[in-house]
N, C-alpha and C positions, 0 to 999 in steps of 0.2 A: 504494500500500500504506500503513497506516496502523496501529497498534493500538488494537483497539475494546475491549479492558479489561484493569489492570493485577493481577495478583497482591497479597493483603496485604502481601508481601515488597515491592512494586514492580518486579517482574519482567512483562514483559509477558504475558499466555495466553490470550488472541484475537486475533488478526491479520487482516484482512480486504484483498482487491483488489480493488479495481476494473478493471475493463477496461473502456476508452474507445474510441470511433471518435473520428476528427477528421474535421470536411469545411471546411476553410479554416479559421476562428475557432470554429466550433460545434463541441464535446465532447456528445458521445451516451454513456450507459453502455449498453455491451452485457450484460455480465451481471457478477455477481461472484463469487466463493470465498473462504471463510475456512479456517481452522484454531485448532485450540483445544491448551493445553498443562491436559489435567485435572489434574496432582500436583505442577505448581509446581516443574518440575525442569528448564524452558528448553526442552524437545522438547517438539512441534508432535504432539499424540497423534491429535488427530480432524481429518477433514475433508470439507467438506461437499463433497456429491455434483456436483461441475459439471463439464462437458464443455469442460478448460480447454486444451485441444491441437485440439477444433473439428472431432472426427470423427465427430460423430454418435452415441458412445456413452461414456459414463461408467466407468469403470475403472480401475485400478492404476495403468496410467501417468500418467494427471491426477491423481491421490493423488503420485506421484511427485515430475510436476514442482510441486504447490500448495508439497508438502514443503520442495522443494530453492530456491524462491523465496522461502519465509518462513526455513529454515534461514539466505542469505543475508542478507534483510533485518536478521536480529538479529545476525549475526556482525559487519557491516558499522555497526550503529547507528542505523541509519537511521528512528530515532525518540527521541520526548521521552521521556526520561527521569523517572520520576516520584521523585519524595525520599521 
């Protein structure tokens, strides 16, 4: 997970994942998911359509868990801080 762009305030409002396979040393990306904050208020508003639970359909629960894994990432910090 990373953030792919920060708010004029400095707050983050894209967020992006990556999902990796490993096979010994070699990382493959399997697919990715973002989330976006449109009003600069720290909640994660949109997210893109990916099948990130791997059941074959796209739906509220992968909107759920994209949510509850970017919610964590920024409660935890787990990014550069821009000044």
């Amino acid at each position: 997970m990373h953030v792919k762009h920060y708010s004029a305030n400095g707050k983050p409002n894209a967020i992006e994942l990556n999902f990796l396979e490993r096979a010994g040393e070699q990382e493959t990306l399997i697919y990715k998911a973002s989330a976006y904050d449109g009003d600069g208020d720290a909640v994660m508003d949109s997210f893109t359509n990916t099948d990130v639970n791997r059941n074959s359909k796209v739906d509220e629960l992968d909107k759920a868990l994209i949510r509850v894994l970017c919610k964590l990432f920024l409660e935890f910090k787990w990014y550069a801080h821009k000044e």
